[in-house]
Each structure stands twice: as structure tokens, then as C-alpha cells.
N, CA, C and O atoms as a GROMACS GRO file, in nm:
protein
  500
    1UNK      N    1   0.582   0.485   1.190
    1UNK     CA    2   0.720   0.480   1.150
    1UNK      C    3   0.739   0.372   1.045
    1UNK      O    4   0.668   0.272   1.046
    2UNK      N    5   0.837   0.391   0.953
    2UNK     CA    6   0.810   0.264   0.845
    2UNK      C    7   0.958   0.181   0.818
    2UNK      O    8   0.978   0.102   0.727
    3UNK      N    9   1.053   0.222   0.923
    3UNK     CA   10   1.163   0.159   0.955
    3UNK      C   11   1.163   0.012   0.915
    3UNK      O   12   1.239  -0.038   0.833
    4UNK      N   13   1.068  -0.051   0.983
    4UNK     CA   14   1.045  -0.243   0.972
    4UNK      C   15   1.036  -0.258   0.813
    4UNK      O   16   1.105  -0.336   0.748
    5UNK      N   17   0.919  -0.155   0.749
    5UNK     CA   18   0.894  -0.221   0.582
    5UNK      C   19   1.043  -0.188   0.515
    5UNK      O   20   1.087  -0.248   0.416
    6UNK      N   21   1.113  -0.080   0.590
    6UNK     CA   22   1.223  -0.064   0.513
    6UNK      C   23   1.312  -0.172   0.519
    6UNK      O   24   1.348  -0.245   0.427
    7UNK      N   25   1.348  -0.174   0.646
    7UNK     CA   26   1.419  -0.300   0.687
    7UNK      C   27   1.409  -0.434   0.572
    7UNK      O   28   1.484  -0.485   0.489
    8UNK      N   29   1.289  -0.454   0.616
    8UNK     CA   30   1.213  -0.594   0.568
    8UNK      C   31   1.213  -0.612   0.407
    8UNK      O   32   1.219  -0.723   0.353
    9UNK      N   33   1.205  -0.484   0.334
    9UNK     CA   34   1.212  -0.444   0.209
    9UNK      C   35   1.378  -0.502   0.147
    9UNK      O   36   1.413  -0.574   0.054
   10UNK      N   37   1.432  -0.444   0.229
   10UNK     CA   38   1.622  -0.426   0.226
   10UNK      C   39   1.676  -0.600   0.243
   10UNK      O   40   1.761  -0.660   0.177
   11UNK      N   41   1.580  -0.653   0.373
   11UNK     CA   42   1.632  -0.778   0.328
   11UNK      C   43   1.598  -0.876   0.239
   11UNK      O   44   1.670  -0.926   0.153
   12UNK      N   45   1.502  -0.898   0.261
   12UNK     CA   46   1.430  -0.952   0.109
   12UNK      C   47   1.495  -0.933  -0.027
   12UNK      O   48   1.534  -1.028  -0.095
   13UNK      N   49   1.506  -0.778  -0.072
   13UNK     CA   50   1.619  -0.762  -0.179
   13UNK      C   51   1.762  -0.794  -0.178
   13UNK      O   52   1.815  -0.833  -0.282
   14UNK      N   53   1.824  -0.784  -0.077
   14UNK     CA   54   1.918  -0.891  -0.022
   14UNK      C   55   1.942  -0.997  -0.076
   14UNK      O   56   2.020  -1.011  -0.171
   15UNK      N   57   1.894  -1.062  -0.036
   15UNK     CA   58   1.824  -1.220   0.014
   15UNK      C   59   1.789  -1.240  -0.158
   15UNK      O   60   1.853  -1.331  -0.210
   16UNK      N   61   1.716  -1.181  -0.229
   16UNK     CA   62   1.697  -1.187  -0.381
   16UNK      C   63   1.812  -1.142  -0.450
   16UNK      O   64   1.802  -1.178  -0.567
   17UNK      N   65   1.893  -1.094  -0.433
   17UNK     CA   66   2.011  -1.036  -0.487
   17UNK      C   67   2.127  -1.155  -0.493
   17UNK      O   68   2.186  -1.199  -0.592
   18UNK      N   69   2.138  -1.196  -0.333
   18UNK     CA   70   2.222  -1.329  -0.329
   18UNK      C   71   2.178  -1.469  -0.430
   18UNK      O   72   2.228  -1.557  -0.499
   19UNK      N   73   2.083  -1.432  -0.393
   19UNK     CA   74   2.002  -1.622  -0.448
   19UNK      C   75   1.987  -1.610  -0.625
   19UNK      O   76   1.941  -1.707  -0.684
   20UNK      N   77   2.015  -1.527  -0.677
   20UNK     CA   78   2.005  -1.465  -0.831
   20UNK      C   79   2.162  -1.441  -0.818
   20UNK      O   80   2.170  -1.347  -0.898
   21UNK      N   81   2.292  -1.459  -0.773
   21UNK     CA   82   2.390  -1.407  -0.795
   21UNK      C   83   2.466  -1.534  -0.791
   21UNK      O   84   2.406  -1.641  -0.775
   22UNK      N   85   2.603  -1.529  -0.805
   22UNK     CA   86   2.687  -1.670  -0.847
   22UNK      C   87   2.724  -1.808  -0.704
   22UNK      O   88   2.788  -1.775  -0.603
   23UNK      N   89   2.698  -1.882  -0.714
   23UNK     CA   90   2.690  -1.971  -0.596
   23UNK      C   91   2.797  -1.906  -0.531
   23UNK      O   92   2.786  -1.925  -0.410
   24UNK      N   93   2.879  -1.848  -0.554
   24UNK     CA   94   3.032  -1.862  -0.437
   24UNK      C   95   3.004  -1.688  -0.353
   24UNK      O   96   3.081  -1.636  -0.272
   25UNK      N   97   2.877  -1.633  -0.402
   25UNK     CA   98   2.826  -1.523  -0.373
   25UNK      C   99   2.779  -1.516  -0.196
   25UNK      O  100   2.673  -1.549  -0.143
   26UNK      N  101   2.919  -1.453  -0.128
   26UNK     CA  102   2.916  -1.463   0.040
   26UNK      C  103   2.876  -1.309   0.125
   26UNK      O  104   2.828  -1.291   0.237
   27UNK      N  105   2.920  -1.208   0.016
   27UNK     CA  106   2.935  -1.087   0.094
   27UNK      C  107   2.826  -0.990   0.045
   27UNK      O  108   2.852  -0.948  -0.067
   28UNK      N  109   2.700  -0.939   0.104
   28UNK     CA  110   2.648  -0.807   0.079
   28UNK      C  111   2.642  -0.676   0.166
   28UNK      O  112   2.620  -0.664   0.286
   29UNK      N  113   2.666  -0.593   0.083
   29UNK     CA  114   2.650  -0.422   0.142
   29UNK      C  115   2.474  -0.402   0.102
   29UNK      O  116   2.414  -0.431  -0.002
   30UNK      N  117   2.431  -0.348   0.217
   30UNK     CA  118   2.333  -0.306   0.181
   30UNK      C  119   2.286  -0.153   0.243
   30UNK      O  120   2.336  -0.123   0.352
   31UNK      N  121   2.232  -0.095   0.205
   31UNK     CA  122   2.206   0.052   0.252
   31UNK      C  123   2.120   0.157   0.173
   31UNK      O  124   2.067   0.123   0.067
   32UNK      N  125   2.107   0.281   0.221
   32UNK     CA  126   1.972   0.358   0.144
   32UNK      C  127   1.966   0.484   0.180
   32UNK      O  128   2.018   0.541   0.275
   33UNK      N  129   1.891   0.526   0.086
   33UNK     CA  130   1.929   0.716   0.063
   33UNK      C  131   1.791   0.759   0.066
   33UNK      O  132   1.713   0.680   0.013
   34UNK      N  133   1.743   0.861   0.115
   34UNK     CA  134   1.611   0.890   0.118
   34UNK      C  135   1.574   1.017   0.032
   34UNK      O  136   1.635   1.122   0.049
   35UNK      N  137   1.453   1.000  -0.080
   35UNK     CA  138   1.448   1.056  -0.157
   35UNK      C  139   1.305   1.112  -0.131
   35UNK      O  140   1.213   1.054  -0.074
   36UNK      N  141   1.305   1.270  -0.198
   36UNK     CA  142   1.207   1.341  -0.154
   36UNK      C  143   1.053   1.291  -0.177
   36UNK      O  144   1.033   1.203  -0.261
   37UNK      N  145   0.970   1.334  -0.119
   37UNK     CA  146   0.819   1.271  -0.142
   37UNK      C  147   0.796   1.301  -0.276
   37UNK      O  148   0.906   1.323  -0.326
   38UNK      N  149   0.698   1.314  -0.366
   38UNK     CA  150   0.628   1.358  -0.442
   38UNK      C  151   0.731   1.262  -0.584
   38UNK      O  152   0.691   1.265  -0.701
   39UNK      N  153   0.848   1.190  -0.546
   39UNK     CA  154   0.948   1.135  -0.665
   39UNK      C  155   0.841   1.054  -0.742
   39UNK      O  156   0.732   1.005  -0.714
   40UNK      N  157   0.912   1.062  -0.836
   40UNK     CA  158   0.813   0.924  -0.927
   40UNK      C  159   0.919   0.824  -0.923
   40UNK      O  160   1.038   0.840  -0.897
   41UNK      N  161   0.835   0.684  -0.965
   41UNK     CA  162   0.941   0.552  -0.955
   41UNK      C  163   1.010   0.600  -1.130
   41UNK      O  164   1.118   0.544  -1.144
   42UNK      N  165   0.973   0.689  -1.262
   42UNK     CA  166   1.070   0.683  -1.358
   42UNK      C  167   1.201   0.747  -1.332
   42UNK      O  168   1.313   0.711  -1.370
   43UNK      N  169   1.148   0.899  -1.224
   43UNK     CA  170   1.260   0.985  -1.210
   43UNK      C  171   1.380   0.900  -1.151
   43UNK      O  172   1.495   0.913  -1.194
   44UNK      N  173   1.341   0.802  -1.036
   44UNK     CA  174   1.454   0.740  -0.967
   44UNK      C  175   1.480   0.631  -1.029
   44UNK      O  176   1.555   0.549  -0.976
   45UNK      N  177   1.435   0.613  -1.125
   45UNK     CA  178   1.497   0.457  -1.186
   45UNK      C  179   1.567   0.512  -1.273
   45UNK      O  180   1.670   0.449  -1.293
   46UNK      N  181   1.551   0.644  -1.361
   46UNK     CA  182   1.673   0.754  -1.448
   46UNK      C  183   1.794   0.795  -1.374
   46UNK      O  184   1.906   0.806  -1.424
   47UNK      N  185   1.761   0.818  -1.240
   47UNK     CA  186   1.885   0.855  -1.197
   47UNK      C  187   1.916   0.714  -1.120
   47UNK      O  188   2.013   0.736  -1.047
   48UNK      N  189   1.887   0.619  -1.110
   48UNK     CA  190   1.959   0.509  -1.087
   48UNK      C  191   2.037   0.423  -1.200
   48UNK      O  192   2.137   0.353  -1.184
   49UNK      N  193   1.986   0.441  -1.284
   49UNK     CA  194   2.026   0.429  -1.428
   49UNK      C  195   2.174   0.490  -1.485
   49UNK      O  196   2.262   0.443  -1.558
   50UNK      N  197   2.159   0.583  -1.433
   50UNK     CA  198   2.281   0.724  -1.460
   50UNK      C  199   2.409   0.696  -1.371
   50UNK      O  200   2.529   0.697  -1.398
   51UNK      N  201   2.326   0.668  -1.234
   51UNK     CA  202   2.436   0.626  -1.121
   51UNK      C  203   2.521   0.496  -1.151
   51UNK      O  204   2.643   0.486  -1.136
   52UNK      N  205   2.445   0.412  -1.189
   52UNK     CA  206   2.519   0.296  -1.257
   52UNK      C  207   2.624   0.285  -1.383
   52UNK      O  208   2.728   0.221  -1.377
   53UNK      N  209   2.597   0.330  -1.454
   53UNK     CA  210   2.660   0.406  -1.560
   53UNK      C  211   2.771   0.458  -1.563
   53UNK      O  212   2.866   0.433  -1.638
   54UNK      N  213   2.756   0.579  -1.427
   54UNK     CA  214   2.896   0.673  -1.389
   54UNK      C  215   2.983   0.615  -1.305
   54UNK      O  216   3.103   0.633  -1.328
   55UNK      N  217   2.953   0.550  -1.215
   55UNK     CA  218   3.045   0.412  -1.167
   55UNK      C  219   3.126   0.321  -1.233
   55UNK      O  220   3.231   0.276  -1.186
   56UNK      N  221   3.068   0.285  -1.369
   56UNK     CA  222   3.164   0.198  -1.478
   56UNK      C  223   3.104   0.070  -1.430
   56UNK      O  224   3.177  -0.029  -1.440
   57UNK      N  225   3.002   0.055  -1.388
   57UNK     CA  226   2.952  -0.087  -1.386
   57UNK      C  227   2.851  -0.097  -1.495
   57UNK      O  228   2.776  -0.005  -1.529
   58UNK      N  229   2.856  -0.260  -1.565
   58UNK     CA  230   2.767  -0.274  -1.673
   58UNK      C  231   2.629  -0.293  -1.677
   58UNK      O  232   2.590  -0.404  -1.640
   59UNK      N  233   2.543  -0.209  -1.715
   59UNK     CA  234   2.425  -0.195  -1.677
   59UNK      C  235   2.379  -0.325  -1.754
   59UNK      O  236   2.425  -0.372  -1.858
   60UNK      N  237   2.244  -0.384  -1.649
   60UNK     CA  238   2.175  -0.473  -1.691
   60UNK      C  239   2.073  -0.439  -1.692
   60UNK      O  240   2.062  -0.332  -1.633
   61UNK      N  241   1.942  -0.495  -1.748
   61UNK     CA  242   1.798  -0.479  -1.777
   61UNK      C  243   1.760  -0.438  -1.650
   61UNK      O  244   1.776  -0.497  -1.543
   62UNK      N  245   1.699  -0.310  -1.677
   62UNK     CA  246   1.561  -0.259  -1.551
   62UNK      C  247   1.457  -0.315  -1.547
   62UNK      O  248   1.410  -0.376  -1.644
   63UNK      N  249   1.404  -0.305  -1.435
   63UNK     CA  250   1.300  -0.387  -1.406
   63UNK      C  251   1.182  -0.267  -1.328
   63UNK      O  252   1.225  -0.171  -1.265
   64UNK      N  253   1.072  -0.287  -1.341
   64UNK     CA  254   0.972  -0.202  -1.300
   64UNK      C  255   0.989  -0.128  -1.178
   64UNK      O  256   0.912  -0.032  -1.172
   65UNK      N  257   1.080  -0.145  -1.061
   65UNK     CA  258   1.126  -0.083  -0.964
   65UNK      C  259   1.272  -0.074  -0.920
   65UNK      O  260   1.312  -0.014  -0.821
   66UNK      N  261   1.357  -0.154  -1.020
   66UNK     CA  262   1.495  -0.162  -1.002
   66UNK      C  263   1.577  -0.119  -1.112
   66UNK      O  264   1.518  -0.132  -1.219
   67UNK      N  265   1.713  -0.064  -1.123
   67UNK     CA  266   1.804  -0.048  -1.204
   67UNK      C  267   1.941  -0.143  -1.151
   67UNK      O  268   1.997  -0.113  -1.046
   68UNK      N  269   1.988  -0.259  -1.235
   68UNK     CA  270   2.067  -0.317  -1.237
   68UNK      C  271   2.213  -0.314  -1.291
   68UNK      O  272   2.229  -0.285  -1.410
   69UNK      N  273   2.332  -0.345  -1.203
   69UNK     CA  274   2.470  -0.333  -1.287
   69UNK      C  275   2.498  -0.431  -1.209
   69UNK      O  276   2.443  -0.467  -1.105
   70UNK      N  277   2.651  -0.504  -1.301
   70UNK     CA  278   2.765  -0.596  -1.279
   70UNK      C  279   2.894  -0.562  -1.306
   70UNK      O  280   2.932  -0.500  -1.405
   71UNK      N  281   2.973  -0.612  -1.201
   71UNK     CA  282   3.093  -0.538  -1.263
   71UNK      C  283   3.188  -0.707  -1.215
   71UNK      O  284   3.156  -0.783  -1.125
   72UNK      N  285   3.294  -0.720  -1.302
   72UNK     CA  286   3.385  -0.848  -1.361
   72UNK      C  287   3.381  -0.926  -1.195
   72UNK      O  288   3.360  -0.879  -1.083
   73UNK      N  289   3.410  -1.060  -1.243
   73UNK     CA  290   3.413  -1.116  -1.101
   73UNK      C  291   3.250  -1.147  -0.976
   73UNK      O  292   3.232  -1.152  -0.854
   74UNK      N  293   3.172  -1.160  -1.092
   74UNK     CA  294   3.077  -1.209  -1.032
   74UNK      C  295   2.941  -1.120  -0.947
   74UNK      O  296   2.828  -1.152  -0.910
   75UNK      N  297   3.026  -0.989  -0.941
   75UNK     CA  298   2.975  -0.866  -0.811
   75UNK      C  299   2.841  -0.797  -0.916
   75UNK      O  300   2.833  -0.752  -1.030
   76UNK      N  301   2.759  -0.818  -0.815
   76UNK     CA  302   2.562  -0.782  -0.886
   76UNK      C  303   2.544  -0.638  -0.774
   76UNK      O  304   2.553  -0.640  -0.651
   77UNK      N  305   2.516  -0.512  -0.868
   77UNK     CA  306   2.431  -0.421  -0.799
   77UNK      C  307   2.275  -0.384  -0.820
   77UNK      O  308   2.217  -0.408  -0.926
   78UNK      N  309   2.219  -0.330  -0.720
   78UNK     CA  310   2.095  -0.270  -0.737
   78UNK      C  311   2.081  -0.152  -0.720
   78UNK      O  312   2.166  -0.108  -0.643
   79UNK      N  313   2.003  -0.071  -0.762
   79UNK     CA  314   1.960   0.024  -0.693
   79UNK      C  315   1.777   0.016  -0.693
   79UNK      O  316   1.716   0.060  -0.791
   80UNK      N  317   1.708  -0.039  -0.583
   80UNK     CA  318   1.570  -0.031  -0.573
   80UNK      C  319   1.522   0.067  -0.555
   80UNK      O  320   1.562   0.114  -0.449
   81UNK      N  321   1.396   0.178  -0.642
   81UNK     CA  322   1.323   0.280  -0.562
   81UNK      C  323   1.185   0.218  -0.522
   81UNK      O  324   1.115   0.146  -0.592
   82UNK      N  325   1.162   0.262  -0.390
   82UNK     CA  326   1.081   0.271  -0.361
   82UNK      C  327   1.013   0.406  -0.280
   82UNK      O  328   1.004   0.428  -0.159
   83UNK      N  329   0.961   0.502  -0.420
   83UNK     CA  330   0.907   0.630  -0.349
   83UNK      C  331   0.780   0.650  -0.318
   83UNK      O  332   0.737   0.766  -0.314
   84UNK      N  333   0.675   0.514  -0.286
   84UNK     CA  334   0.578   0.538  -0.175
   84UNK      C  335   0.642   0.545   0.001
   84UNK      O  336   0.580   0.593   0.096
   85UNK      N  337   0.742   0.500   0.003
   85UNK     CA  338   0.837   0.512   0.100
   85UNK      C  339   0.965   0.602   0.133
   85UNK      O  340   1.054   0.576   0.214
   86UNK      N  341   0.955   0.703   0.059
   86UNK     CA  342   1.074   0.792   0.000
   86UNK      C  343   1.238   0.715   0.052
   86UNK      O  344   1.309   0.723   0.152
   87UNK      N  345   1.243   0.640  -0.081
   87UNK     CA  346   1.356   0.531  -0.018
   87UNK      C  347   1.427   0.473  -0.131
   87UNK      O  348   1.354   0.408  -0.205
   88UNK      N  349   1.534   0.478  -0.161
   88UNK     CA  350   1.604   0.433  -0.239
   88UNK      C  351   1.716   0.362  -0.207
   88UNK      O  352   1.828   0.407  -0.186
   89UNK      N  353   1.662   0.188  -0.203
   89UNK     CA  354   1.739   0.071  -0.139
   89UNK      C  355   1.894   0.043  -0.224
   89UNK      O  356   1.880   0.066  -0.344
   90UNK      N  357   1.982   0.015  -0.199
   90UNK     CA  358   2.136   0.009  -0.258
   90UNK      C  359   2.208  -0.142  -0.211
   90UNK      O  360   2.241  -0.173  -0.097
   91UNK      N  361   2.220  -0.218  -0.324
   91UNK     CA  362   2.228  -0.350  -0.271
   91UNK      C  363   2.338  -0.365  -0.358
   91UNK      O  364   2.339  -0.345  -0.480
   92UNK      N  365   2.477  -0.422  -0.246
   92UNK     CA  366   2.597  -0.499  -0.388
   92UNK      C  367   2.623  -0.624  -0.320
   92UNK      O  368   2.641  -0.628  -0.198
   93UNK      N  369   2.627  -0.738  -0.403
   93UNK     CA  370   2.683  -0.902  -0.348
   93UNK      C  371   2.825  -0.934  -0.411
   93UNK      O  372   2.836  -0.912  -0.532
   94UNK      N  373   2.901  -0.967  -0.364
   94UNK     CA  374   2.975  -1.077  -0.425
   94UNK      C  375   3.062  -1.169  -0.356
   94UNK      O  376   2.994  -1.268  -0.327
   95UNK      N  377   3.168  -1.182  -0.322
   95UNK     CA  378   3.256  -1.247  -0.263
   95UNK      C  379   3.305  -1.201  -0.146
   95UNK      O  380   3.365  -1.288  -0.082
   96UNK      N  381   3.299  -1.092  -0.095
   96UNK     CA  382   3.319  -1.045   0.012
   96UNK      C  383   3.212  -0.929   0.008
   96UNK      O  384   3.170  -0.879  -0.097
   97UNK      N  385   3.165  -0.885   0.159
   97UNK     CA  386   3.161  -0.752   0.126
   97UNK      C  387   3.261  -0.609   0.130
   97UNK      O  388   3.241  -0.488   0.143
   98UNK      N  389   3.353  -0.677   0.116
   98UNK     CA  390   3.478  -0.594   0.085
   98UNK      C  391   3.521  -0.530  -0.058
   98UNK      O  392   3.580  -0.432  -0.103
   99UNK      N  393   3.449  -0.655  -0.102
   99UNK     CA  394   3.427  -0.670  -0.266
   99UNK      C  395   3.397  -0.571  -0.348
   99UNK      O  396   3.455  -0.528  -0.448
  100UNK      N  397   3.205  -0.509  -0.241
  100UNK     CA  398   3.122  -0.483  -0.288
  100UNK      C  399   3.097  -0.291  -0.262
  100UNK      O  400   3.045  -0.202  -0.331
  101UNK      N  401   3.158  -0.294  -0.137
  101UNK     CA  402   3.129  -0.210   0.000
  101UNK      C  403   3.157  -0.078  -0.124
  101UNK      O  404   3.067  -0.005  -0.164
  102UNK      N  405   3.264  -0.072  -0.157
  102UNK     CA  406   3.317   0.110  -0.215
  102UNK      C  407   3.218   0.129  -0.348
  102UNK      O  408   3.166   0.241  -0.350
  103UNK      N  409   3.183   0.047  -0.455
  103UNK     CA  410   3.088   0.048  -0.515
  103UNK      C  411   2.937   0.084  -0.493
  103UNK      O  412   2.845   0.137  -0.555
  104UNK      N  413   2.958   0.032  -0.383
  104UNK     CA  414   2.793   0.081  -0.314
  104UNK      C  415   2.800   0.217  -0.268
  104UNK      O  416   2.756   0.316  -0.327
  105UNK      N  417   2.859   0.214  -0.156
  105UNK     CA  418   2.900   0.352  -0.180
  105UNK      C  419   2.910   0.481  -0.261
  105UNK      O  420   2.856   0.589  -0.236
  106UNK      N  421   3.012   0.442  -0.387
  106UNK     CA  422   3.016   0.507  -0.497
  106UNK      C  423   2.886   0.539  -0.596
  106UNK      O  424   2.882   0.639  -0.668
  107UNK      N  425   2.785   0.443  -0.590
  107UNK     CA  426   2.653   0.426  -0.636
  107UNK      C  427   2.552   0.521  -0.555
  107UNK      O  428   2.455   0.584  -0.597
  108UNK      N  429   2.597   0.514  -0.447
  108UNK     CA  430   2.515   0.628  -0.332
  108UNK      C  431   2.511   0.776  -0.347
  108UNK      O  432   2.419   0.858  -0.352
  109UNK      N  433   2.662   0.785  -0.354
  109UNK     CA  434   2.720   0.921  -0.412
  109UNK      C  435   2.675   0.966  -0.575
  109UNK      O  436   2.623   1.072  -0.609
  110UNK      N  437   2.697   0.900  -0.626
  110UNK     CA  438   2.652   0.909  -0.786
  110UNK      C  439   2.500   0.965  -0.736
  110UNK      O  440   2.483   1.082  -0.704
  111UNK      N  441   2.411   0.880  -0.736
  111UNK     CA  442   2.255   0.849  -0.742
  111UNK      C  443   2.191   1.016  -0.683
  111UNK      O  444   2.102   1.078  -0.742
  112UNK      N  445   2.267   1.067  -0.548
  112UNK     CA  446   2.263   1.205  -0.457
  112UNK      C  447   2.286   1.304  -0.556
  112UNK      O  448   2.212   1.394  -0.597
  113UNK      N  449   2.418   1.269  -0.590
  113UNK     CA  450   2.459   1.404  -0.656
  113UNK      C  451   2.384   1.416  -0.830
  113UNK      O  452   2.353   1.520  -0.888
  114UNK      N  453   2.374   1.317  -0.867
  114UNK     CA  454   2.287   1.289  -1.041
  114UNK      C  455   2.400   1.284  -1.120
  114UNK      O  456   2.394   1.340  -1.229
  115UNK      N  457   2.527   1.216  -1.081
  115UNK     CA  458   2.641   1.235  -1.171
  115UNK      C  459   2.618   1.128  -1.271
  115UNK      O  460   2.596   1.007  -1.264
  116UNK      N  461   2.633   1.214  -1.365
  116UNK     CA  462   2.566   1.150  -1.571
  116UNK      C  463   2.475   1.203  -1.611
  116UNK      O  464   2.430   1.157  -1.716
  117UNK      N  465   2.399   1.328  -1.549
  117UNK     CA  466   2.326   1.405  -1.585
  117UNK      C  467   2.238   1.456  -1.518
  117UNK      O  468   2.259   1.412  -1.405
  118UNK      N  469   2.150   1.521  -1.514
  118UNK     CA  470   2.082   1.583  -1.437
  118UNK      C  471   2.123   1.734  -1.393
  118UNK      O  472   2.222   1.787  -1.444
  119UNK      N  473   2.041   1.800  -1.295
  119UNK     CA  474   2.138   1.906  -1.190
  119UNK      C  475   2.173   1.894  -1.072
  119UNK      O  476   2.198   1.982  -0.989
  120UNK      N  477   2.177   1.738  -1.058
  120UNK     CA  478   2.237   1.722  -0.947
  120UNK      C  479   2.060   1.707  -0.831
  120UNK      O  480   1.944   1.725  -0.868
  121UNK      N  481   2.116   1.668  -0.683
  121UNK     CA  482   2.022   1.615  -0.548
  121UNK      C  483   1.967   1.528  -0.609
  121UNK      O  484   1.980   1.487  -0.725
  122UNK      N  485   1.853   1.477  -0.466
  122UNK     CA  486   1.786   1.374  -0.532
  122UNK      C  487   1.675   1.376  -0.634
  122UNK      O  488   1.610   1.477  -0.661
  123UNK      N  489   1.658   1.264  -0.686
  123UNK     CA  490   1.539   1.282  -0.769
  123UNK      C  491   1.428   1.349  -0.774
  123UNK      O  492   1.390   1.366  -0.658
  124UNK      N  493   1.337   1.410  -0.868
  124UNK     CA  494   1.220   1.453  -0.793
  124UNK      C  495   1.130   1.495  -0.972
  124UNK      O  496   1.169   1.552  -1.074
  125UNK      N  497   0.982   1.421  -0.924
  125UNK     CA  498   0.885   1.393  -1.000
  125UNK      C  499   0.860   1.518  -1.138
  125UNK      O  500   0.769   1.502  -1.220
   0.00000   0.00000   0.00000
């Protein structure tokens, strides 16, 4: 079962999300969508890319397994793939997680459905 690496994965990015985000940074949502086997890490970093985008948050530099946005007021998103784990981690910080919570969300929904392009579900290689 790979529940723990997920877990353990989720907090760590967390935990890196906060400590890279603005000192007064108190509240994270964190959560995850499971994406089919065979994905590649470009397909899900395109449609994490896209998901960010269609949300209206400002995309920041990708990184070899992450797609990054910010939106005013300090609030940092992620979207991590990790498809040796068919797993696509969803991380928002900022001041509350009240802050953060409908964005993440909204990022979840985006990322599922491929809204900004695609035909839509999850990713796949």
C-alpha cells in the first residue's frame, strides 16, 4: 500500500510550501487526485500548468515535478505530480486555510476536468 509515501510526500511539500512562503504564512489545504498509471511527469505538469492558469492564479516557474501559482495576498499554490505513484499532490498556504481551501479545490477541478485545454479527465502519457 503506498498511503505513508503519499502521506509523507504531502507533508514534506507542505512543510516546503510553508517555509518558502511569507512569514505570516499560517494556513494550508492540502489534498490529491489520482492519476492514471502509464501518465508521464510532462503530461501532468501540462495539465497542471493549464489548471493554474484557468483558476486566474499567476503562474510561477515549473520545476521538474511541480507547477506553481500565486494569487495577491501572499497565497502560494502547487500542484506536485508524482506518477510513479499515480498521484497528483495539491498544496495552497497562506493566511488561513480559509484563504486557500476554494482555490485548491478549484485547482482540483480544473486539473480532472483539463479546463484550458485538452479533452478533458486525467492526464495520460
Amino acid at each position: 500500500m503506498r498511503v505513508i509515501p503519499k502521506l509523507a510526500g504531502a507533508a514534506l511539500l507542505a512543510g516546503a510550501t510553508l517555509a518558502a512562503g511569507p512569514a505570516l504564512a499560517t494556513g494550508a489545504v492540502v489534498n490529491h487526485e489520482t492519476i492514471p498509471p502509464g501518465t508521464s511527469i510532462d503530461a501532468c505538469l501540462q495539465r497542471a500548468a493549464q489548471a493554474i492558469a484557468s483558476v486566474g492564479l499567476r503562474p510561477l516557474n515549473t520545476t521538474r515535478s511541480a507547477a506553481w501559482g500565486e494569487r495577491e495576498g501572499g497565497r502560494i499554490f502547487t500542484i506536485y505530480c508524482l506518477p510513479p505513484n499515480n498521484v497528483a499532490i495539491f498544496v495552497g498556504a497562506g493566511n488561513t486555510s480559509a484563504d486557500v481551501g476554494p482555490d485548491v479545490t478549484a485547482l482540483m477541478n480544473a486539473f480532472r476536468t483539463g479546463a484550458g485545454g485538452g479533452s478533458g479527465g486525467a492526464p495520460r502519457k
